[in-house]
N, C-alpha and C positions, 0 to 999 in steps of 0.2 A: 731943525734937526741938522745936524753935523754931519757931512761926509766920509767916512773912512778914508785914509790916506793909505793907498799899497806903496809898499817903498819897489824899487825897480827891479830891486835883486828879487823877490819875490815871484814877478813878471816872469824873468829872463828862467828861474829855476820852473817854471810853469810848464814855460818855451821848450825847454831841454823835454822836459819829462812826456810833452807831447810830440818832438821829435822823435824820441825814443822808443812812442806807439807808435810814431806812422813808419820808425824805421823797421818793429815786431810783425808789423800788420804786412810789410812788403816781403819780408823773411817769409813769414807763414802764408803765405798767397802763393810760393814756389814750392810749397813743402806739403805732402800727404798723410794727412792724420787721420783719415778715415770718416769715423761715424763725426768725430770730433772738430772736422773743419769749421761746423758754422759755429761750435758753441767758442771757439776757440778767438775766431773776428768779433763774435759780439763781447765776447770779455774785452778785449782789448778795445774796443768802440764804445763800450760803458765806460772804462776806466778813462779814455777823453775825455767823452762827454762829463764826466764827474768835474775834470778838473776845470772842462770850460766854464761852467755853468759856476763852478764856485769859486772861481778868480775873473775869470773876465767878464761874466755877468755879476761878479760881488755876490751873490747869493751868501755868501761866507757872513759878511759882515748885515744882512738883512732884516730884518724885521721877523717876529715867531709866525705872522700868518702866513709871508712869502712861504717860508720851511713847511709848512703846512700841505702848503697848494704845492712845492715840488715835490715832497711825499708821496703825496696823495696822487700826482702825476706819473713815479716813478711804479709805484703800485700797480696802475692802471698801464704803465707799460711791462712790468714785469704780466701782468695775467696777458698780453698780446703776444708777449713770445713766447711763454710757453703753449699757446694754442699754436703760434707758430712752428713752434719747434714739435709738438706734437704730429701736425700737419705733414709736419717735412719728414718725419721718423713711419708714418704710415705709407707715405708715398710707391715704395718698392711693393709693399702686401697689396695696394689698391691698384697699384699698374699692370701686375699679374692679373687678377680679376677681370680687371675692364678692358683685358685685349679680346678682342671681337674674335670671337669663333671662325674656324676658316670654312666651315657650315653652314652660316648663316650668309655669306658673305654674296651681294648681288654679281651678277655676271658684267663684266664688261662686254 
């Protein structure tokens, strides 16, 4: 089997485009978007991750079963964030709830 050859210019426009997220990702780390802060780091942390895994891990140029098993991994991370993200959207309703009555509360 034959190696794929990436040519460099390839590399380097890879390079930029991931400077470019960690330049988005340090813009929005000062900036308040609200409900939207985490979905906003995880887009731009997907779209890295996308382009590491398909240039610098080659995935790009790999085999159908590779593509298979990153799908099928990508999947299996997408149903973790959204439980995540679920988790974290309940947070404010269940932290009202579970602050302890000032009734029940022992004596010092």
């Amino acid at each position: 089997m034959s190696e794929h050859i990436v040519p460099p210019k390839i590399y380097l426009g890879v390079f930029g485009i991931l400077m470019a997220g960690t330049t988005l990702t340090v813009i929005a780390a000062f900036k308040d978007f609200g409900a939207f802060n985490i979905v906003i780091a995880l887009g731009i942390a997907t779209i890295k991750a996308t382009f590491v895994v398909l240039y610098f891990m080659h995935a790009r140029y790999s085999p159908k079963r590779t593509h298979l098993v990153i799908i099928c991994a990508v999947f299996w991370l997408a149903i973790m964030l959204a439980l995540t993200l679920t988790d974290y959207q309940e947070r404010p309703i269940l932290g009202d709830r579970a602050a302890p009555d000032a009734a029940h509360q022992l004596p010092v």
